[in-house]
N, C-alpha and C positions, 0 to 999 in steps of 0.2 A: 330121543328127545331133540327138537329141534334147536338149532341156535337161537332164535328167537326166545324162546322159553327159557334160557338163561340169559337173558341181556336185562341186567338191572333197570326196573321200573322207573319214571320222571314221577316227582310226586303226583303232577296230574293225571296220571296212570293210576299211580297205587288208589287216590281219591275216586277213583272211577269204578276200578274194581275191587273195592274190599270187599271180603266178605262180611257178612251178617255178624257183626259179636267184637271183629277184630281191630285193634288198631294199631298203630305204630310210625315209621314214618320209612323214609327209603331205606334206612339200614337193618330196619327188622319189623315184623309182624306180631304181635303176640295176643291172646284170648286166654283169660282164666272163665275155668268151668268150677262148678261146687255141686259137691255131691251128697247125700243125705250121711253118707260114712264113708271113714279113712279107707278102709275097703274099697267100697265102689269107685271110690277116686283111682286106687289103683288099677281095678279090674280096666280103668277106662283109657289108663296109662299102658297097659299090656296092648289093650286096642289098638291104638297112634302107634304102639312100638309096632306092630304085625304090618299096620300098614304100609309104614317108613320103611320096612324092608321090604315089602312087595315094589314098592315105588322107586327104592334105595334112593329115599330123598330122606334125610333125619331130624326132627325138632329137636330143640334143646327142651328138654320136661324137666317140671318141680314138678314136686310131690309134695301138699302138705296135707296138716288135719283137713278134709272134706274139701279139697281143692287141689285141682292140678293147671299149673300155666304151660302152655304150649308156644315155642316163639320160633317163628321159621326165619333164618336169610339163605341166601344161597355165595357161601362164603368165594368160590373163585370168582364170583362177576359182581361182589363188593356190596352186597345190599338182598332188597327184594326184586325179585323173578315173578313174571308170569307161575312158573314151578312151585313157587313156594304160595301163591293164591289158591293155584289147583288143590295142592293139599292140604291148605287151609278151610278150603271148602268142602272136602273128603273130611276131617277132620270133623265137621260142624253136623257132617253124616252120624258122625260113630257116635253123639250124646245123644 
């Protein structure tokens, strides 16, 4: 991973490239999904989890009744990363 890709974003950054779904502001990113059941919410929290370790990049995840929220920062560089868009956008893949 490059240094760039963890250099915390200027909001006019993050404003530029958010993903589809997401909002938040320089300190963190987050998107709630809803699912038809508590279940499928999980299966889809299993999903994000497979991912985040493929990537060894990790969201913080809730789990509620037919909703999971997903919120990325990238905590050494203080905020949102390039890094944490990427998987935000891998993320927006897996619903």
């Amino acid at each position: 991973m490059s240094r760039a890709a963890r250099t915390r974003l200027s909001a006019e950054e993050l404003a530029d490239q958010l993903p589809d779904g997401w909002s938040g502001d320089t300190s963190s990113v987050t998107r709630e999904f809803q699912f038809p059941s508590y279940q499928a919410g999980v299966a889809f929290a299993v999903r994000v989890a497979t991912q985040a370790e493929a990537s060894d990049h990790h969201p913080d995840l809730l789990i509620g009744y037919r909703r999971v929220q997903v919120r990325y920062s990238t905590h050494d560089a203080g905020g949102v990363t390039a890094l944490d868009l990427r998987e935000a956008s891998a993320v927006n893949g897996l619903f």
